[in-house]
N, C-alpha and C positions, 0 to 999 in steps of 0.2 A: 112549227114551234108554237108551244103554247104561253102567254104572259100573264099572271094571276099581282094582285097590287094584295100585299097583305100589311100592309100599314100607310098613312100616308106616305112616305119616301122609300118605301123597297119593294120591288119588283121583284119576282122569282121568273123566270124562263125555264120551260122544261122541251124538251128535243123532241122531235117526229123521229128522227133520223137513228138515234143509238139510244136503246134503253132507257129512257125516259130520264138521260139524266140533268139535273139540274146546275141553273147559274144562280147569283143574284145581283141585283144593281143598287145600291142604295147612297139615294140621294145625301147630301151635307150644303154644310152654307158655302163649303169651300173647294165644289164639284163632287163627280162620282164615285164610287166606290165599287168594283164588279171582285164578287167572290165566287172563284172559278172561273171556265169557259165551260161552252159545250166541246162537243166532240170535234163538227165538223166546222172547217170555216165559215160554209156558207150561212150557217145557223148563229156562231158569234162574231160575224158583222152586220146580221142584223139586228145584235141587242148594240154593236157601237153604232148605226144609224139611231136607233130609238134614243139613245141617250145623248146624240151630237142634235137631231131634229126634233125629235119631241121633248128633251125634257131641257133640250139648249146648254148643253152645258159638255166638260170634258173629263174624262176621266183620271183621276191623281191615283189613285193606286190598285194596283190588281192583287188577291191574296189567294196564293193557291195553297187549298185543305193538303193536296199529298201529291204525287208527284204521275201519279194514274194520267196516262195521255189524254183522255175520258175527260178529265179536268183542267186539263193545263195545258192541252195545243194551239188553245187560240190567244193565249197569253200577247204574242208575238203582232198582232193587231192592232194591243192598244199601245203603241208606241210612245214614247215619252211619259209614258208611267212608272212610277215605283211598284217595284211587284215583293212581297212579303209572302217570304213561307219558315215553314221550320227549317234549321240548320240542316238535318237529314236528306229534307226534301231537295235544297238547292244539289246536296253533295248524289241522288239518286236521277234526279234531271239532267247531271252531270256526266252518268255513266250509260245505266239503262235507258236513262230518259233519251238520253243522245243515241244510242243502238238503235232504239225503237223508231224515232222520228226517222233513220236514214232509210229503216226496210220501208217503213208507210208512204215516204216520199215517192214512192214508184205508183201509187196512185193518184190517177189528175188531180183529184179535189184534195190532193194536202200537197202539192208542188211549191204551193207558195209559203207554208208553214217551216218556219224558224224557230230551232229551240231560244230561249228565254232564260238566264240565271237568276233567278230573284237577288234582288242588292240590299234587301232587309232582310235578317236572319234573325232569327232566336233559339234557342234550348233552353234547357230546365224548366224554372216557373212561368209561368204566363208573361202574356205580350200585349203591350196596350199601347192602342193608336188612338191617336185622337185627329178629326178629321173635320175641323170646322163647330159644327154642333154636335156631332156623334162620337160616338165611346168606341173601339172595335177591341174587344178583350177575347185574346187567343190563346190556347191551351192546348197541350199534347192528347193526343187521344189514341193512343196506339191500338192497334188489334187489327183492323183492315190491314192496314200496314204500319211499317214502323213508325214512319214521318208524319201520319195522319194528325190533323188537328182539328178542334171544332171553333167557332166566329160566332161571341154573342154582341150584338146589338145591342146596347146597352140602354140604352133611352126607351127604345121599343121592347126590349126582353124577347128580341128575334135570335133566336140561335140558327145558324146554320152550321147543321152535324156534320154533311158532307157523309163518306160513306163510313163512319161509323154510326147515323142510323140511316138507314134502307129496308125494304119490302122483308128482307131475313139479314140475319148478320152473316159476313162474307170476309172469310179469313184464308184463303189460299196462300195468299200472301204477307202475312200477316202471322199474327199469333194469339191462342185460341184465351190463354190465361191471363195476355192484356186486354182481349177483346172485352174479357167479360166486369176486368176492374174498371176499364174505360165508360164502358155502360153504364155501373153503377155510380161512378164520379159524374153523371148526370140528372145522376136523380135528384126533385126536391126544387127543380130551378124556377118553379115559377116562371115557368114561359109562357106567352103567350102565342107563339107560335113554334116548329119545329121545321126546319128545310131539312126533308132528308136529302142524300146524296143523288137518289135515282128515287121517283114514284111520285106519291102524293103529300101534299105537305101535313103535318101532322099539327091538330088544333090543341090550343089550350086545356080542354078537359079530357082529351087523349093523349095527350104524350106521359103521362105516367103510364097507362096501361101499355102504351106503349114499348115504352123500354124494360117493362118486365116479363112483357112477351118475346121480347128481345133473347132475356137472358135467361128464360125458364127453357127458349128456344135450344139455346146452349148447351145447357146443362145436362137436358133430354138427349140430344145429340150424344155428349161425351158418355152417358150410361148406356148410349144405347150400342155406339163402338167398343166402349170395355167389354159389355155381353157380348158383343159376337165377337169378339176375336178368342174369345173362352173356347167359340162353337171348334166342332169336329171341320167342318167347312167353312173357315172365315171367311172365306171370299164371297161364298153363297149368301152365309149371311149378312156381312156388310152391304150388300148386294138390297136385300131386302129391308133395308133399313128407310121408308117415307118419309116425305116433306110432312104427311098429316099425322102420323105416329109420334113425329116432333113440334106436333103441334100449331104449324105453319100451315097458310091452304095453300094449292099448287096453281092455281090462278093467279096469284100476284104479278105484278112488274108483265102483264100483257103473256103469259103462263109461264115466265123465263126462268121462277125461281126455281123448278123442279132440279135443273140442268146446276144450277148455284149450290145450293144441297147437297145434289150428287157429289160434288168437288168436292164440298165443306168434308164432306162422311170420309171421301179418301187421303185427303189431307192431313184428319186428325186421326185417320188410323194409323196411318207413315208415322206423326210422331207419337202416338202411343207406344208403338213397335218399337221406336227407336228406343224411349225410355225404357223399356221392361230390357232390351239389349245394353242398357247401361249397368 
């Protein structure tokens, strides 16, 4: 596991173990703050050692972006914390969250893992925690999925996007015409830094280009499914549809995004299908 300090009080954590994806820790006058977990236990109990011995202190609240096991299995460690998510989110931890955690428990290293309901909910407009000396202002971001949200830092101008931004945009689950208004309702923020969800963090004078490579990403994508489903062989052609012809390189995220892509392209062919059958 890797630990990167991108302001004096927050830590970002990113995984050896799954897909590079990311936590954060940020300090306050009035203890912790960890947004997200990682994947595996044994990776988020070492960000609750770092923060019980190194930084002396305990954890007040957990906030999970969306309800991806990826993000939210290790929830269940930081015990006696308030955990915050969207209203969707608790009610999706609820169903699938609870399925998912029972097949996974049949591997050792998640036997001790407990699903977690968050007791702080919100919908509609935004959500503002206030945490000692920090701001924590949360907002829906749908498009990964439905429940998704993003956590900006207020004092620091630390967003963490969580996986509405990552290495390519990733809607399987999700939906491709929130993904892309969600995008653009981040433009403009004046951050100084970006957590995305999985990869590398994203600096001050890249996150514009950023997220318009995000969304040109998109766009290319969705013309590129209408044309081939035109084709004599759409399957052939949807087939032939690249990560680089959309714009994206296929080295990202340690080469994983080709295989992300691939899903994105049949995804949104299913619902184009579906609409033109409407």
């Amino acid at each position: 596991m890797q630990r990167e300090r991108v302001a004096d009080d927050i830590f970002v954590f990113t995984s050896d173990l799954y897909a590079q994806v990311t936590a954060g820790v940020v300090m306050t006058s009035e203890g912790a703050v960890v947004i997200d977990t990682l994947a595996y236990p044994e990776e988020t109990l070492l960000i609750k050692r770092f923060i019980e011995t190194r930084l002396g202190t305990t954890v007040r609240y957990v906030i999970n972006t969306h309800f991806h096991a990826d993000h939210s299995t290790g929830t269940c460690f930081f015990k006696g914390s308030r955990v915050v998510s969207h209203a969707l989110c608790r009610e999706l931890l609820d169903t699938r969250g609870r399925s998912s955690l029972e097949k996974s428990k049949a591997a050792n290293e998640m036997r001790d893992v407990e699903l977690v309901l968050p007791d702080i909910v919100f919908s509609g407009g935004p959500f503002v925690l206030h945490v000692g000396n920090k701001t924590f202002q949360m907002w829906s971001t749908p498009g990964h999925s439905a429940d998704s949200i993003v956590c900006l830092v207020k004092e620091d101008r630390v967003l963490f996007a969580a996986d509405t931004l990552m290495p390519i945009p990733y809607f399987v689950d999700g939906n491709f015409d929130d993904f892309v208004a969600s995008l653009n309702s981040l433009r403009n923020g004046n951050y100084e830094n970006v957590i995305q969800g999985h990869g590398e963090i994203v600096l001050r004078g890249e996150v514009e280009d950023k997220i318009r490579s995000d969304i040109e990403y998109l766009h290319k994508l969705r013309d590129a499914v209408d044309q081939a489903l035109t084709k004599p062989f759409p399957d052939a052609a949807l087939e032939a549809i690249d990560i680089e012809s959309c714009g994206k390189s296929r080295i990202l995220l340690n080469g994983a995004v080709p295989q992300l892509h691939r899903r994105n392209v049949l995804t949104l062919a299913a619902q184009r299908r579906e609409l033109v059958q409407l």
